[in-house]
DRENZA-359482 format. One record per residue (C-alpha): residue number from 1; residue in three letters; x, y, z. Coordinates in steps of 0.25 Angstrom, whole numbers, plus 2048, in hexadecimal, padded with zeros to 3 digits. Layout:
N
+-----+-----+-----+-----+-----+
|   n | res |  xx |  yy |  zz |
+-----+-----+-----+-----+-----+
| NUM | ALA |   X |   Y |   Z |
...
+-----+-----+-----+-----+-----+
***
This chain:
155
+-----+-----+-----+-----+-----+
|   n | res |  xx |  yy |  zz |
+-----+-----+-----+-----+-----+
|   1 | UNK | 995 | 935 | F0A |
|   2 | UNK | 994 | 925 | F06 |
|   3 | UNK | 98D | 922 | F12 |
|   4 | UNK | 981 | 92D | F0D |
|   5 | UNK | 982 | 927 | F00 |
|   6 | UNK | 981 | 91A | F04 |
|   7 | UNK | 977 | 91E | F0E |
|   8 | UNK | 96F | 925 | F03 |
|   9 | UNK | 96F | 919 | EFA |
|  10 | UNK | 96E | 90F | F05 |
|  11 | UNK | 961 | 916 | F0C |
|  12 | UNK | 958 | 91C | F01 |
|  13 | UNK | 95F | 91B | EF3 |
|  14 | UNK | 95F | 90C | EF7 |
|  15 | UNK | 952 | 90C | EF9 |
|  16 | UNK | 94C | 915 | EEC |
|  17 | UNK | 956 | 90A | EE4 |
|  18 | UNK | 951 | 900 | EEA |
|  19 | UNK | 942 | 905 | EEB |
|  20 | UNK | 944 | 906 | EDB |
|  21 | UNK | 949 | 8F9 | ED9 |
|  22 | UNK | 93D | 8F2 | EE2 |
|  23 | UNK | 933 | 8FA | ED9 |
|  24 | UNK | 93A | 8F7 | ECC |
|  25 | UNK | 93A | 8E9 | ED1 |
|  26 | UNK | 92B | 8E8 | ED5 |
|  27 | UNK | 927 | 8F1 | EC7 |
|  28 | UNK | 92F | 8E4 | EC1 |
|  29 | UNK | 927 | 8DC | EC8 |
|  30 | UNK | 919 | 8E2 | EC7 |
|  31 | UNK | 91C | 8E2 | EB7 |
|  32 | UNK | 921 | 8D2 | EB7 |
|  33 | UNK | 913 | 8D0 | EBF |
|  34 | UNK | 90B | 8D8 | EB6 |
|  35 | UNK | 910 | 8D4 | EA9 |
|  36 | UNK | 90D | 8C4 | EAE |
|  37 | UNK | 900 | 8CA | EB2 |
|  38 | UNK | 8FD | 8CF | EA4 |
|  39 | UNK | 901 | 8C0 | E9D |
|  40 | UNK | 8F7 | 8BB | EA8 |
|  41 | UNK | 8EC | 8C4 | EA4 |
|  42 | UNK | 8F0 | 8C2 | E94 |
|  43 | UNK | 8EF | 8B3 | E96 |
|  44 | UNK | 8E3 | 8B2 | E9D |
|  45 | UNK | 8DD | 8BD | E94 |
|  46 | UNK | 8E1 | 8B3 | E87 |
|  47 | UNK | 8DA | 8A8 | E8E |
|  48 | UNK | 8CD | 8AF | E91 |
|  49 | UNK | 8CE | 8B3 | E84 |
|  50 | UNK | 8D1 | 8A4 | E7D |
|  51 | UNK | 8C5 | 89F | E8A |
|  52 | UNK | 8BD | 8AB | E81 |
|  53 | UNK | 8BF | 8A6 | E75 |
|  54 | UNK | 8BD | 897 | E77 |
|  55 | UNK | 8AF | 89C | E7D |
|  56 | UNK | 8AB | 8A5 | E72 |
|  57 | UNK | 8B2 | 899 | E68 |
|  58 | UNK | 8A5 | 88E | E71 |
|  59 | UNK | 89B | 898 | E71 |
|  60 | UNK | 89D | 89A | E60 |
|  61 | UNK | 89D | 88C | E5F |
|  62 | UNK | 892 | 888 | E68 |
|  63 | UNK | 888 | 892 | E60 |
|  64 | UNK | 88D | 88C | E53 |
|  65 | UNK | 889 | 87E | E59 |
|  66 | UNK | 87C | 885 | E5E |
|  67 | UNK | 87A | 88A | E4F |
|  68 | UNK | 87C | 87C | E4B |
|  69 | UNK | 874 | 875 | E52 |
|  70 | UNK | 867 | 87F | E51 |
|  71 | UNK | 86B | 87C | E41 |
|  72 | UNK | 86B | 86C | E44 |
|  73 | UNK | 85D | 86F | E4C |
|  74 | UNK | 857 | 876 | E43 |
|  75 | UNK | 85C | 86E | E36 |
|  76 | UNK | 856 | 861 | E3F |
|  77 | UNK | 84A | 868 | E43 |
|  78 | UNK | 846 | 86B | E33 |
|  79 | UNK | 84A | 85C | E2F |
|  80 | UNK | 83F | 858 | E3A |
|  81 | UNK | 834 | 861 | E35 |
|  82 | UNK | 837 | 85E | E27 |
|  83 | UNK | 836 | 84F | E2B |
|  84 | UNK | 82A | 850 | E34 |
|  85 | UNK | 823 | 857 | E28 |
|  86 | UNK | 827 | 84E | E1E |
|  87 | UNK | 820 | 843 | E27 |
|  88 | UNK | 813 | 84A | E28 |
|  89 | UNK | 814 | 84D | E19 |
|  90 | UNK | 816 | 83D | E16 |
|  91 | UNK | 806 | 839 | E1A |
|  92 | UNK | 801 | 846 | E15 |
|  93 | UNK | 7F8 | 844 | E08 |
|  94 | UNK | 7FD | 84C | DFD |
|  95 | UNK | 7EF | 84B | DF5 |
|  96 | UNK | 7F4 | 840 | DE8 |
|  97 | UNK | 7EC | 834 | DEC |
|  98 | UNK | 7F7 | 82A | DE8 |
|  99 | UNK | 802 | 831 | DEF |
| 100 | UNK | 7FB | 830 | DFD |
| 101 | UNK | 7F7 | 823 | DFB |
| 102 | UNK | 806 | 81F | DF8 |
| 103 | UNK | 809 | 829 | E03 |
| 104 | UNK | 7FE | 820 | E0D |
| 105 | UNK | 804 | 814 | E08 |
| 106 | UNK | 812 | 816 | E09 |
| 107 | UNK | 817 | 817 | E19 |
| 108 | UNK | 80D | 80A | E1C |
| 109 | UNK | 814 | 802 | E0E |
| 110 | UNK | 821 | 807 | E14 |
| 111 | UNK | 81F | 803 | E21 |
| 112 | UNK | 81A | 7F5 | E1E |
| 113 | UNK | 825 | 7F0 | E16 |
| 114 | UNK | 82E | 7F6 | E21 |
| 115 | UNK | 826 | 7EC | E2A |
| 116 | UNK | 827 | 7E2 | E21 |
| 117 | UNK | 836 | 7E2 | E1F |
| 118 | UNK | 836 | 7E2 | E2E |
| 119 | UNK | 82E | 7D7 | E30 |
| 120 | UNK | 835 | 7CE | E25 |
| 121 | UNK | 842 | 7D2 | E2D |
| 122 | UNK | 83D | 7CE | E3B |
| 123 | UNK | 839 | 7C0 | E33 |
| 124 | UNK | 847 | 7BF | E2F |
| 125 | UNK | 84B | 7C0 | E3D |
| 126 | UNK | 842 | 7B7 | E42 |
| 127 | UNK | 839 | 7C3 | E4A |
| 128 | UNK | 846 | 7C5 | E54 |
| 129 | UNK | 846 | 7D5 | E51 |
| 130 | UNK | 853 | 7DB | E54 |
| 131 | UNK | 857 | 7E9 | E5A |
| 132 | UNK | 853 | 7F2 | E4C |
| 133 | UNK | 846 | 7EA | E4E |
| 134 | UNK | 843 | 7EE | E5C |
| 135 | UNK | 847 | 7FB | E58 |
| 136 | UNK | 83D | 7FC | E4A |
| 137 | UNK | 831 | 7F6 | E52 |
| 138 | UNK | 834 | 801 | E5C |
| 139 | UNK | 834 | 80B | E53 |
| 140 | UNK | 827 | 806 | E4B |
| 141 | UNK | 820 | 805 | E5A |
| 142 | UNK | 825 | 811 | E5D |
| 143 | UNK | 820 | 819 | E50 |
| 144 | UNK | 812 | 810 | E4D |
| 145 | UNK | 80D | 811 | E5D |
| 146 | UNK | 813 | 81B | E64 |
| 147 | UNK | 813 | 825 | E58 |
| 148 | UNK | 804 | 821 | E54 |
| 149 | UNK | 800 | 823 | E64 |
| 150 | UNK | 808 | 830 | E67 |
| 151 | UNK | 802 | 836 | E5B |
| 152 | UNK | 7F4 | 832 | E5D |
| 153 | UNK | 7F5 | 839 | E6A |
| 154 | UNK | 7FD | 846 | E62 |
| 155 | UNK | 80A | 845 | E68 |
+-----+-----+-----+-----+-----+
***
């Protein structure tokens, strides 16, 4: 009678024990590999998420820079108009005689004692002009004959 019960426990109780035991083991398993799966998945998830928001966080700030700079554009742009028209304005004649010829006298009265002062100043120095020298007679070249000849062929 042992003999059966031990061969009934040896042969196919053993195995159903043993059968339950593996599967509980592998269920253990399976779980311990999902659950890491899962943290896996939550941490790349919270990354693409951070990734996301750093994107949307570059793309807000580069349209406020975007808004910023069409602003500085434009505030720029307006500066230049309203100087280009004050420039025009200044050798238009307004109609009081006096005034235009104060006006027409003005700029060549200005710019002769500019010269004059200038001039006295390269005596001083014994006509050895220095760099801001180069760089004025440059400027004054530039605007009395390349401006005059560009503007005679309307350019």
């Amino acid at each position: 009678m042992f003999s059966a019960l031990f061969t009934f426990l040896g042969g196919a109780a053993f195995r159903m024990i043993w059968g339950e035991v593996a599967a509980w083991l592998n269920k253990k398993q399976d779980h311990k590999h999902e659950i890491e799966r899962l943290r896996l998945e939550g941490e790349l998830d919270e990354k693409r998420h951070q990734r996301e928001q750093e994107r949307v966080r570059l793309v807000h700030e580069l349209g406020i820079k975007e808004i910023q700079i069409a602003g500085d554009v434009a505030v720029q742009k307006a500066e230049a108009d309203a100087w280009l028209e004050r420039v025009k304005a200044i050798g238009r004649p307004i109609g009081i005689k006096w005034v235009d010829a104060w006006n027409a006298c003005i700029t060549p009265a200005a710019a002769t004692i500019a010269l004059a002062l200038w001039i006295l100043k390269l005596w001083d120095l014994g006509f050895q002009p220095e760099e801001w020298d180069h760089e004025l007679i440059a400027a004054i070249l530039g605007l009395y004959i390349a401006d005059r000849r560009l503007q005679k062929r309307g350019k």
